[in-house]
N, C-alpha and C positions, 0 to 999 in steps of 0.2 A: 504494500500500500504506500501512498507517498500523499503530500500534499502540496499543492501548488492552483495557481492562479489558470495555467492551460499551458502551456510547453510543457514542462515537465511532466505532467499529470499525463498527457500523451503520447510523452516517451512512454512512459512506465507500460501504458496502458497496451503500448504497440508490444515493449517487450513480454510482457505476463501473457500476453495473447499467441504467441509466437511461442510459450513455453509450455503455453497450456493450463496456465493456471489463473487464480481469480484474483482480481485486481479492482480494489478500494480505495478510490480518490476526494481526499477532502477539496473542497474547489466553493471559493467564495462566490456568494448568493448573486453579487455582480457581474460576476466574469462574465465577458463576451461569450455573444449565443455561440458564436462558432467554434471556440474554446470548446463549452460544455457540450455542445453535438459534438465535435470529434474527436472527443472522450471519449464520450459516450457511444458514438458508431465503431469503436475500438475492443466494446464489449466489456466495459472497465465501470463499476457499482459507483456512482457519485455521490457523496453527503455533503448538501451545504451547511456553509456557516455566515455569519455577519463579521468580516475582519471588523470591522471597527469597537466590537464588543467581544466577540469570540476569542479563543487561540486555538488552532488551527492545529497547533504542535499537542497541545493539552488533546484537543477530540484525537487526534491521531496515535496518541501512546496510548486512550480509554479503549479506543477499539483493536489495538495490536495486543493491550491486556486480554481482553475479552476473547477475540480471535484464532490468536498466536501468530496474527502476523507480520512477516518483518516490515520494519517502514525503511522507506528508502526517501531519504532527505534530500530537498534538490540544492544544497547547496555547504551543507555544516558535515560536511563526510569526506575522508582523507581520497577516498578510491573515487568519489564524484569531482571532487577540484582536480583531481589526477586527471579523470575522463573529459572533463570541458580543458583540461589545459592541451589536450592534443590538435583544438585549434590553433593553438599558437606553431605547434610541430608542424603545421598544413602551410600554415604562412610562410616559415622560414624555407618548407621546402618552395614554395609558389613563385618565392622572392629572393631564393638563392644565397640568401644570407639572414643575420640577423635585423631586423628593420629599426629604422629611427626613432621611431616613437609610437603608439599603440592606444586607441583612443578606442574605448571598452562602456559599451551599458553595466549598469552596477544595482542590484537588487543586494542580496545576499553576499554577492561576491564572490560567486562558486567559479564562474565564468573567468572574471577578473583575478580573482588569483591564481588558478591555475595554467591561464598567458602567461601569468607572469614568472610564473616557476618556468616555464617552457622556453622564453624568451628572456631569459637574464641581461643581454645588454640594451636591451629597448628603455626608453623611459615611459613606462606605465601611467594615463592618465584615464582615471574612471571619472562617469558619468553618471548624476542622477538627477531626478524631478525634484525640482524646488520643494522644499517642504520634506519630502522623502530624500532626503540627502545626509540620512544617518551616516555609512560609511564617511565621506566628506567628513563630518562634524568630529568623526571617533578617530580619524588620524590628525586630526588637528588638536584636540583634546588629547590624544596619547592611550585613551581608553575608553569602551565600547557605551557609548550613550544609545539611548533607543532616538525613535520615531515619536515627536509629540502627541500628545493623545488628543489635540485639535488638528492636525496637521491638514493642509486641503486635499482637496478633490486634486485628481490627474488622471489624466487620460492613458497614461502608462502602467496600467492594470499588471503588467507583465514583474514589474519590478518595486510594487510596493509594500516591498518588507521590511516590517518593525521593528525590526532588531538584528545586527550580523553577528556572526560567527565568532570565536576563540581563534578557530583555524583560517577564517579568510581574511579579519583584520592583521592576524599574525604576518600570514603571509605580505599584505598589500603595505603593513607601514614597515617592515623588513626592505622590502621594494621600494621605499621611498616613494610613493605614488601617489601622483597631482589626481587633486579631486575638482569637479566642476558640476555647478546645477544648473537646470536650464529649464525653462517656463514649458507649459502647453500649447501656447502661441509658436513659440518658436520649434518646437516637436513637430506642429502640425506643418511649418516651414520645410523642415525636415523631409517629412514624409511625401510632399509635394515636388521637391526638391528631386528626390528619389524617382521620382514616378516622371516627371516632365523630363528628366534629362538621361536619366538610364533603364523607363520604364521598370522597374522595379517595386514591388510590391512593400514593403517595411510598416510593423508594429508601432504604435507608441513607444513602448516600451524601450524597442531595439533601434528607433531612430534617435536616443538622445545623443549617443556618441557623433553622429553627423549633425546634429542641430548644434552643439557647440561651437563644430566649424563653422557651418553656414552660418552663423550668428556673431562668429570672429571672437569666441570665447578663447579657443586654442587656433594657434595657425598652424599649417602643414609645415614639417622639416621636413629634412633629408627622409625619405621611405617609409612616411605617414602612413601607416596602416587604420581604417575606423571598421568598428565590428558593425554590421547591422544582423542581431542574433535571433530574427524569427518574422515571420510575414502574414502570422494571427491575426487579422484585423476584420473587424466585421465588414462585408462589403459595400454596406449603406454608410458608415464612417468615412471610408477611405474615397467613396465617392464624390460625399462631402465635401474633404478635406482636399481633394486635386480639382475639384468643379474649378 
């Protein structure tokens, strides 16, 4: 079982499916419809919750009690930061070498640290939604603060976790790595951006790391690499948002 917003919850649900076995996804009451249908088309039991009141991590340890089943974290797991760091391995092969800088969406930071393990001479800059810009705040602070219990509304459904990790702030202020947040206006910049010039589909979520650029938060150096890490987006959003 695992919990997640919809990427992850997907993975999971593709691989439990593939293995033959039954798969338990907490996925907040919000998530985009297309999230929870292709989950759910994956054959994978969904329970929601209210992040804003809920924990997510709390319903997930009641029913692996009850159950016996394992939860697989999308983000706070030594073998999960391992597995998302072999995009980084994908890039170095892509680009022949190690790249100049590395400009990453940041929920959890499961993604984002484990580039960074993968690509040690890049300089690591994570990206999050204004307001949800805990990681930012906890390497600045030097230790792990949460997500305010007002915090706003964002369109970035994909990357709005309350609180990170032991093992991926470890990782990210080990790295030294530049943190930046960036509005909903400017995401929706983003994702327009993506779509008018390289027809490209991109999440909320997964377009903050290119709405920094476009918005002239970071500038490109030497073999600027920017992650856009999922293309989940409901179709009447995205149509919106490039009209």
């Amino acid at each position: 079982m695992a919990f997640s917003s919809g990427n992850h919850a997907r993975g999971v649900a593709i691989a439990a499916k593939r293995l033959g076995i039954r798969a338990i996804i907490v996925m907040p009451s919000d998530a985009p419809a297309v999230k929870l249908e292709g989950t759910r088309a994956e054959g994978a039991e969904i329970i929601l919750y209210d992040r804003r009141n809920e924990s997510r991590e709390a319903i997930a340890a009641k029913i692996s009690e009850e159950t016996g089943a394992t939860v697989v974290p999308s983000f706070d797991d030594p073998d999960i930061v391992a597995g998302q760091g072999t995009a980084g391995l994908e890039i170095i092969e892509q680009l022949g070498r190690q790249p100049g800088q590395i400009v990453i969406p940041c929920g959890g930071g499961g993604l984002a640290s484990g580039i960074a393990l993968a690509c040690p001479e890049a300089q690591i800059v994570i990206v999050e939604p204004e307001g949800w810009d805990d990681m930012g705040r906890s390497l600045d602070l030097g230790e792990i603060v949460p997500v305010a219990a007002d915090a706003p509304s964002t369109i970035c459904d994909a990357i709005m976790t309350p609180r990170v990790s032991p093992i991926t702030f470890g990782i990210l202020q080990a790295r030294r790595a530049a943190s930046l947040s960036v509005s909903d206006v400017e995401v929706e910049d983003a994702i327009r951006f993506a779509w008018d010039k390289h027809q490209i589909v991109v999440e909320p979520g997964a377009a903050v790391g290119l709405a920094a650029l476009v918005a002239g938060k970071t500038a490109p150096s030497d073999a600027t690499v920017v992650i856009l890490s999922g293309g989940n987006i409901d179709p009447a959003l995205h149509a919106r948002i490039v009209a």
